[in-house]
DONU-172314 format. One record per residue: chain; x, y, z of N, C-alpha, C in turn. Coordinates in steps of 0.001 Angstrom, whole numbers, m for minus. Layout:
residues N
[node "A", [X, Y, Z], [X, Y, Z], [X, Y, Z]],
...
***
This chain:
residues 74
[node "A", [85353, m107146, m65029], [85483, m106039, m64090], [86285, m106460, m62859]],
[node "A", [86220, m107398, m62701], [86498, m108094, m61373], [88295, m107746, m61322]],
[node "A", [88031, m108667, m62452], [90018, m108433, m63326], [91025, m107029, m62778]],
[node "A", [89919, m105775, m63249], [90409, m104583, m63141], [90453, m104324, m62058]],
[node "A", [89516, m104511, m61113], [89611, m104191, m59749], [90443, m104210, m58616]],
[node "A", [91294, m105918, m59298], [92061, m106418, m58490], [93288, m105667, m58777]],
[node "A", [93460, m105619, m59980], [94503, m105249, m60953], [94630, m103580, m60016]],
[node "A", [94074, m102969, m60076], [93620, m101558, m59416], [94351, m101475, m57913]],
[node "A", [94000, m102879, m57331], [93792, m102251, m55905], [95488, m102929, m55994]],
[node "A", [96162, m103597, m56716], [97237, m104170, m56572], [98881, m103043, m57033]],
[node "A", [97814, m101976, m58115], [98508, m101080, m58768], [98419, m99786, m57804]],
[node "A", [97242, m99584, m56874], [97174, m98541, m56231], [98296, m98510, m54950]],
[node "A", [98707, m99881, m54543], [99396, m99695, m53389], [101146, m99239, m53824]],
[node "A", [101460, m99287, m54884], [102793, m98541, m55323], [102975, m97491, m56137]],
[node "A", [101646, m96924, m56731], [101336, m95917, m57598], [100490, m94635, m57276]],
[node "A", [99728, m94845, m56192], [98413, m93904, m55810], [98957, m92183, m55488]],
[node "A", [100672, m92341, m55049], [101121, m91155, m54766], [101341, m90397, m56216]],
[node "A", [101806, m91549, m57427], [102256, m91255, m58382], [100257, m90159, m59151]],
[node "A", [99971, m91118, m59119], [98682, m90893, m59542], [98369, m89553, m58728]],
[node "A", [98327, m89088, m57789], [97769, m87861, m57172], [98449, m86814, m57725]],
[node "A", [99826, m86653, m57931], [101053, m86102, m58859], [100645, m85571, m59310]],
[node "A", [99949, m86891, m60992], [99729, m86026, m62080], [98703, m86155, m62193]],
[node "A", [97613, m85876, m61045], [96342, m85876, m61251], [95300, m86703, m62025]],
[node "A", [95308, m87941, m62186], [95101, m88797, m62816], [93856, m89780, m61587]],
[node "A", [94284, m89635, m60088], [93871, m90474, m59496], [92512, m90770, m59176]],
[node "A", [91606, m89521, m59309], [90565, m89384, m59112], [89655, m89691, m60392]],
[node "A", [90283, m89468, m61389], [89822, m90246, m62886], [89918, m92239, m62713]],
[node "A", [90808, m92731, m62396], [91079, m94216, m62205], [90423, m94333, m60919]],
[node "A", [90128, m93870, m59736], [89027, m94561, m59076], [87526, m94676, m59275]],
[node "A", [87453, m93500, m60172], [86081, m93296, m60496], [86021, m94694, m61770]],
[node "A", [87022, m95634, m62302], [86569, m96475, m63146], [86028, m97864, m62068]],
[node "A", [86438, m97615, m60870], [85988, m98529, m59568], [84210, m98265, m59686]],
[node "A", [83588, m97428, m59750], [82167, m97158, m59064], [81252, m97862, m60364]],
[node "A", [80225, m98571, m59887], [79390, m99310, m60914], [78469, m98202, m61785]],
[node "A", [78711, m98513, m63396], [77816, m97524, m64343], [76806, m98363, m64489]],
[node "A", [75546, m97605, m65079], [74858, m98160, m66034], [74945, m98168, m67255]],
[node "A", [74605, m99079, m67956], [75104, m99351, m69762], [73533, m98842, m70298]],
[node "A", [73655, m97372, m70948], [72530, m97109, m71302], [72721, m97449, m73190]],
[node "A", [71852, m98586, m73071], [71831, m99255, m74814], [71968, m98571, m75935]],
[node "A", [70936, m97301, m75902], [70336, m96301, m76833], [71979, m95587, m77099]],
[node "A", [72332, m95081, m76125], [73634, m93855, m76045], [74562, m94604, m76599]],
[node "A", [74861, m96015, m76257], [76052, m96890, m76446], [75739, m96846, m78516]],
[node "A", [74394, m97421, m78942], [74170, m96869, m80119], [74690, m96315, m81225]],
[node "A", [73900, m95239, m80274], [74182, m93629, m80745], [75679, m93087, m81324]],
[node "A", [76774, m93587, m79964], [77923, m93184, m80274], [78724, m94096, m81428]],
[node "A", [78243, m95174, m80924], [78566, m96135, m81945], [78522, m95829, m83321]],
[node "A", [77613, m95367, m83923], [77423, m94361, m85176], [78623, m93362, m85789]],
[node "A", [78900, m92995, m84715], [79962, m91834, m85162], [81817, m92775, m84878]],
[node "A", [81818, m93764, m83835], [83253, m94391, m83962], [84144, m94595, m85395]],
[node "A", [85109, m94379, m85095], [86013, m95054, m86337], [87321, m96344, m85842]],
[node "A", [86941, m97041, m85946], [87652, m98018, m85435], [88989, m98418, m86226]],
[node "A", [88862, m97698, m87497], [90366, m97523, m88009], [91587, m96296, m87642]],
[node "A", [90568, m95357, m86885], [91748, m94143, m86724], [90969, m93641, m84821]],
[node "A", [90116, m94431, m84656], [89906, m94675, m83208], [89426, m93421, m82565]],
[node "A", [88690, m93066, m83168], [88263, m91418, m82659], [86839, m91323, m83234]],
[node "A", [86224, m90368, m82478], [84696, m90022, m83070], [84786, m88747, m84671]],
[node "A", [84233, m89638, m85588], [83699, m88394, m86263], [82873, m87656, m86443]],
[node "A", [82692, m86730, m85800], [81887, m85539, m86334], [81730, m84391, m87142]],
[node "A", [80280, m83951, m87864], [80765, m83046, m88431], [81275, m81744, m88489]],
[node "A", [81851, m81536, m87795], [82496, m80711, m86873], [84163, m80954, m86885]],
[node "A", [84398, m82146, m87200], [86038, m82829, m87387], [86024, m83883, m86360]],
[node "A", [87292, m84423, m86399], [87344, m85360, m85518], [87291, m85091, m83882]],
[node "A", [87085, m86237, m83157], [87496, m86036, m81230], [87685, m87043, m80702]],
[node "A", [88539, m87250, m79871], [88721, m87988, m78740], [88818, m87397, m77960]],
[node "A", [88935, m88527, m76554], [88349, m88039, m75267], [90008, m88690, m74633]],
[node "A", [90782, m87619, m74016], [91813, m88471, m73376], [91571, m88192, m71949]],
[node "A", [92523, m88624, m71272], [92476, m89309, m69596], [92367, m87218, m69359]],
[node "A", [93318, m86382, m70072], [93090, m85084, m69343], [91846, m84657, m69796]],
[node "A", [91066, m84946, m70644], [89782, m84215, m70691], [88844, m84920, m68922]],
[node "A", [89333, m86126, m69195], [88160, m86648, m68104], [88771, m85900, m66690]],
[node "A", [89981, m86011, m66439], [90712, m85429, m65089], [89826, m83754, m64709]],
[node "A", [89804, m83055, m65956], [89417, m82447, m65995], [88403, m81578, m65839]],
[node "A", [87298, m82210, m66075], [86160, m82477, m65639], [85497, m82661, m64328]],
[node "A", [86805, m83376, m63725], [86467, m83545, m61779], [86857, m82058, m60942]],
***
């Protein structure tokens, strides 16, 4: 984490305008704020990954989650 952080605060000082642009910025700081790793959920999803075509299956069809779903969301 540490890695990213630095990496972050080193990328934010020539990019952060770029990032507000295309709305992206408020998604990449929010990877700054500490989560909790809930075991059960991590699991759970784990169940449905496909690590050959990198997306969740459900029965429902496939999903991924890209940077505009999360932007989105804020």
């Amino acid at each position: 984490m540490e890695g990213w952080v630095n990496w972050y605060k080193r990328m934010a000082k020539n990019h952060e305008a770029d990032w507000q642009r295309i709305g992206i910025a408020d998604a990449l700081s929010l990877t700054l704020s500490p989560i909790e790793k809930h075991e059960n959920l991590l699991r759970s999803i784990g169940y449905f990954w496909s690590d050959t075509l990198n997306y969740f299956m459900f029965g429902c069809g496939p999903m991924t989650p890209t940077l505009m779903d999360i932007v989105g969301t804020l």
